[in-house]
C-alpha positions as CSV (number, residue, x, y, z in Angstrom):
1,X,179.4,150.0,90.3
2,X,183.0,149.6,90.8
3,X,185.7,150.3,88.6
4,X,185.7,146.2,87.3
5,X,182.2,146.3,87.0
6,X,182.3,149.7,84.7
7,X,185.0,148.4,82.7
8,X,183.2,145.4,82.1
9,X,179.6,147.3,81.3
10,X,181.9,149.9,78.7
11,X,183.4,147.0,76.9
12,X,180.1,145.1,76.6
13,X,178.5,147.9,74.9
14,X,181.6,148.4,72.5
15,X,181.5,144.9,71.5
16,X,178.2,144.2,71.6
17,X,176.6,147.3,70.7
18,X,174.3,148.0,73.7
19,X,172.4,151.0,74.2
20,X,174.0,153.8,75.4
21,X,172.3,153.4,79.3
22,X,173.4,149.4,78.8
23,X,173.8,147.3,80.9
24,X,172.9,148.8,84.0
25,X,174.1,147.8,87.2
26,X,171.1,145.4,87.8
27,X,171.8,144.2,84.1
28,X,175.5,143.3,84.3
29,X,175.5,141.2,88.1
30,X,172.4,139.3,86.4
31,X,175.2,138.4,83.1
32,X,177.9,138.1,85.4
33,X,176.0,135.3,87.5
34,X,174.9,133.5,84.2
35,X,178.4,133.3,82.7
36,X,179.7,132.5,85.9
37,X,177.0,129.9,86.4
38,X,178.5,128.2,82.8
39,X,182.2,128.9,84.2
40,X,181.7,126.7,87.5
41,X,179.9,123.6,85.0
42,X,183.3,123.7,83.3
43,X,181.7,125.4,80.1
44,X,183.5,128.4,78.5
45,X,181.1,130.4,76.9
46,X,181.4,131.5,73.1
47,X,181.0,134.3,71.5
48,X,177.4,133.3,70.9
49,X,176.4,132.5,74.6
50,X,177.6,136.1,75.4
51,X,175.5,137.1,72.8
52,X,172.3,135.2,74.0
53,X,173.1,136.3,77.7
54,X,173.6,140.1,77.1
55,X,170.4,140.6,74.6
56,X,168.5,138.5,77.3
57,X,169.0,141.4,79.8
58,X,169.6,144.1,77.6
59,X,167.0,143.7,74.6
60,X,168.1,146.1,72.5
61,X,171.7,144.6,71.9
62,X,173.1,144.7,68.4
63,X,171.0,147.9,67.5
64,X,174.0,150.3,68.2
65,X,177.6,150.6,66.6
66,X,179.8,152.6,68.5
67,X,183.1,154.1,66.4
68,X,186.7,153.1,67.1
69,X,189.6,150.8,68.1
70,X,187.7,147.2,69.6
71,X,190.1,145.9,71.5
72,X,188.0,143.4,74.1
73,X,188.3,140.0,73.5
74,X,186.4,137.2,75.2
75,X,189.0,136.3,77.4
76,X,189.4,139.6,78.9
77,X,185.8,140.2,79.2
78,X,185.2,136.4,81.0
79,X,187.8,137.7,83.1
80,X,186.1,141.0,84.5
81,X,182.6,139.4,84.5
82,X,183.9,136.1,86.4
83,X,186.9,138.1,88.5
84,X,189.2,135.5,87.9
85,X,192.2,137.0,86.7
């Protein structure tokens, strides 16, 4: 995974509470290609979609809480998934 890639996977799992092992690296290209998928029909996705798209590949999502400062937002996050910057 490269250093993108693990950014995006740590700050999944801080703001939407994957397991600890979550996403993998099969996991996050399979979200990555949905939410690009929505980017390149002109659709930005919500909050919820990221929601839908992460629990659909990583089932568990929701079930942890992990302590501290949250900084992602969904900007930064569509950023790292889609590599537009």
């Amino acid at each position: 995974m490269n250093q993108s890639d693990q950014e995006l996977a740590h700050r999944i799992k801080l703001k939407f509470g994957t397991p600890p092992q979550s996403p993998t690296e099969l996991e996050l290209s399979n979200i990555k290609g949905e939410l690009s998928a929505l980017v390149d029909r002109g659709v930005v996705p919500s909050e919820h979609d990221w929601f839908y798209i992460i629990s659909k590949y990583c089932p568990d999502t929701g079930r942890y809480s992990y302590h501290g400062l949250d900084n992602s937002d969904l900007v930064m996050l569509l950023q790292l998934a889609t590599d537009k910057k």
